[in-house]
C-alpha positions in Angstrom: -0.6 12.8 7.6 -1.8 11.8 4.3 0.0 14.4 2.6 3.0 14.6 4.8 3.1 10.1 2.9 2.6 12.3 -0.4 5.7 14.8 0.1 8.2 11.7 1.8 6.7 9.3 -1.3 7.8 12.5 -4.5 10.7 13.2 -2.4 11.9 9.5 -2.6 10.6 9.2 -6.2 12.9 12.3 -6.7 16.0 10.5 -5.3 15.9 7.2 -6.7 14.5 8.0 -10.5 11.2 5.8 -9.8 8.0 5.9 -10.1 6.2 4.2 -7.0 2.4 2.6 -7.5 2.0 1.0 -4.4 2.8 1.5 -0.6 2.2 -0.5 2.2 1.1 0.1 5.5 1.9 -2.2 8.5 0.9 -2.5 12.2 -1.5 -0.3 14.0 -1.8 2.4 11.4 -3.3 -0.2 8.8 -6.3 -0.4 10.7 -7.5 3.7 10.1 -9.5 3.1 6.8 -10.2 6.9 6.2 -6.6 8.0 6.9 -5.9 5.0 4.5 -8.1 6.2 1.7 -6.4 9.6 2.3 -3.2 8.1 1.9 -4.5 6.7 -1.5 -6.3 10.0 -2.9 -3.2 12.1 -1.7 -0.3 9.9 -3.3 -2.2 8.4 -6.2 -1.1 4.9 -5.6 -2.8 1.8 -4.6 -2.2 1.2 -0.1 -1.8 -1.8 1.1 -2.7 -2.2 4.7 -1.9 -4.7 7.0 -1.3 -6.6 9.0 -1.7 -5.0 12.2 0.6 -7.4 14.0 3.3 -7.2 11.8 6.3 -7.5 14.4 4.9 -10.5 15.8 4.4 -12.3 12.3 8.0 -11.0 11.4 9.2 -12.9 14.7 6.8 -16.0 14.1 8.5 -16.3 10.5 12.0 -16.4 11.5 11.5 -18.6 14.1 9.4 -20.7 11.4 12.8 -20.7 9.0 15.4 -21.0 11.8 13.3 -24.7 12.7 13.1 -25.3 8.7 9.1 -24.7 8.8 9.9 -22.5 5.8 12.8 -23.0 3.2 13.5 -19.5 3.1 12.0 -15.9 3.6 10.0 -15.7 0.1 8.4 -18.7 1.5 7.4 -17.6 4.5 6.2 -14.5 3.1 4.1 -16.5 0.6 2.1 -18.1 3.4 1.7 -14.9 5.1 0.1 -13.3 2.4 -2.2 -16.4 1.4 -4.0 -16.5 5.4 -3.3 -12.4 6.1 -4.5 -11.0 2.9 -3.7 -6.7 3.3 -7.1 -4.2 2.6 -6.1 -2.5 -0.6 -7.2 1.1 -1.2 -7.2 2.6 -4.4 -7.1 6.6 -5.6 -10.7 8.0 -6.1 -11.3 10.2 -8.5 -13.0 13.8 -7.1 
């Protein structure tokens, strides 16, 4: 799998001319630290996983703006990442 992310992640770098450093990985998937460490070693950029519930906190955030909770997406989005902070994963060298 990790090197199926590495073939999609050239193959998109290919098509849009840019060079990606970081992806991120949402819902259940985030929580499989080795195949996230793969994902890292095989791509060469920094993963960011989490959160695991990332439908449900996509839900919870709209309904937050609809009722004026939050101004707008970015600042929902802020106060997501400040109390669900992601498990980063960086490339290690072999």
């Amino acid at each position: 799998m990790a090197l199926a992310y590495k073939k999609t992640l050239e193959e998109i770098e290919e098509i849009t001319g840019k060079k990606i450093s970081k992806i991120h990985i949402l819902g259940g998937g985030s929580q499989i630290h080795l195949l996230n460490q793969m994902a890292a070693d095989a791509t060469g950029c920094v993963i960011s996983a989490g959160p695991t519930e990332s439908t449900l906190i996509g839900n919870v955030a709209m309904q937050a703006i609809a009722s004026g909770e939050f101004a707008n997406l970015a600042e929902a989005r802020n106060a997501i990442r400040k109390s669900l902070a992601p498990k980063l994963f960086t490339p290690q060298k072999h």
